[in-house]
C-alpha positions in Angstrom: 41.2 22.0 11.9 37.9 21.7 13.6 35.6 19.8 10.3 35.9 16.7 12.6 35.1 18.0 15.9 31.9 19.7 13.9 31.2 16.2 11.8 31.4 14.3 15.6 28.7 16.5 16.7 26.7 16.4 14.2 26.2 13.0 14.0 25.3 12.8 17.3 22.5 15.4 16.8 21.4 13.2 14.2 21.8 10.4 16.2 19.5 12.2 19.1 17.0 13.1 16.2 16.7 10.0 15.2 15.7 8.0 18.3 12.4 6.4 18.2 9.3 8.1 19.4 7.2 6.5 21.9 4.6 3.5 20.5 0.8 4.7 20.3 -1.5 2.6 21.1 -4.4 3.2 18.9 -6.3 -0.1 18.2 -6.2 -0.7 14.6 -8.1 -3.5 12.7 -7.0 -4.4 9.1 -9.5 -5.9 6.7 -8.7 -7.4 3.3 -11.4 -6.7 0.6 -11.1 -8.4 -3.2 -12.3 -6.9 -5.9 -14.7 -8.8 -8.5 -12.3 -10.8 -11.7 -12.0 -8.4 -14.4 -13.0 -9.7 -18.3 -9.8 -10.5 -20.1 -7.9 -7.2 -20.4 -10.3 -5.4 -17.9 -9.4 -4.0 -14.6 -10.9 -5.3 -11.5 -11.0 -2.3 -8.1 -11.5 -3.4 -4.8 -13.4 -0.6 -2.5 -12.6 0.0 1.3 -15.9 -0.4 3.0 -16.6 2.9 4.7 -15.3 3.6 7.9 -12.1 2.5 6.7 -9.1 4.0 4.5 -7.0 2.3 2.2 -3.3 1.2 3.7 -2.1 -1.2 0.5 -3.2 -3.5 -2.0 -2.3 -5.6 -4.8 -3.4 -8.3 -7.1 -3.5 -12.3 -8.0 -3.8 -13.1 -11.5 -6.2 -15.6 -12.9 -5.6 -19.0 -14.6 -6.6 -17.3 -17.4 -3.6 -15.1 -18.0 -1.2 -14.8 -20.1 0.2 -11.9 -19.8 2.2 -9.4 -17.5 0.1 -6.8 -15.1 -0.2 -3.7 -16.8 -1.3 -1.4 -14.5 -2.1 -2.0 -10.7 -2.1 0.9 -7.7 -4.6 3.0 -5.6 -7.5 4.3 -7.4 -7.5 8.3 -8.0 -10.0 8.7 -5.0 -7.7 6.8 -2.5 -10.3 4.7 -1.7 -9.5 1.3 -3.5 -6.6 -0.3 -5.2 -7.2 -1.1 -8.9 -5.4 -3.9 -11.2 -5.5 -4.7 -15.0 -3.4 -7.4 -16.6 -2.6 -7.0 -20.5 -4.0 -10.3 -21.3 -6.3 -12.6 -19.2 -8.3 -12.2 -15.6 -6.9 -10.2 -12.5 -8.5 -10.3 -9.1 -7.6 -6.7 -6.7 -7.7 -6.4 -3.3 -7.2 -3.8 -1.0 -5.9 -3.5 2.7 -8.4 -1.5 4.5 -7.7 -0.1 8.0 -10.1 1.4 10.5 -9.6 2.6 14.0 -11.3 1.1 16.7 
């Protein structure tokens, strides 16, 4: 039967295919930007300053709250991350990135 002679080759094609690709060396600068605290319920966006794009984000939430995080991810634009907790204050902040 020759499955296993076929399953032995293909996993070292896959094996080949998989092998890292050589490092670039771009020079890359992250920069954290934080949003404004929302009002109690409200959302708060933080906005990558131009010249950059957006690479993450995420959120801390206030004293103030209460209440689980209802909603918290890029804005529609890619350009920002949003965040709104159910109850209380939330603070967003976005990774920016920018090449130098």
């Amino acid at each position: 039967m020759r499955a296993p002679k076929t399953l032995s080759t293909g996993v070292l094609l896959a094996a080949a295919v998989l092998a890292p690709a050589a490092p670039a060396f771009a020079a890359e600068t992250a920069k954290v930007v934080t949003g404004p605290p929302s009002a109690p319920g409200g959302v708060s966006t933080a906005t990558c300053p131009a010249g950059t794009h957006l690479t993450g984000g995420g959120y801390r939430l206030q004293p103030d709250a209460d209440g689980p995080v209802r909603a918290s991810g890029p804005t529609a634009d890619a350009t920002g991350w949003s965040a709104r907790a159910e109850r209380g204050s939330v603070v967003a902040f976005a990774v920016c990135e920018t090449e130098d």
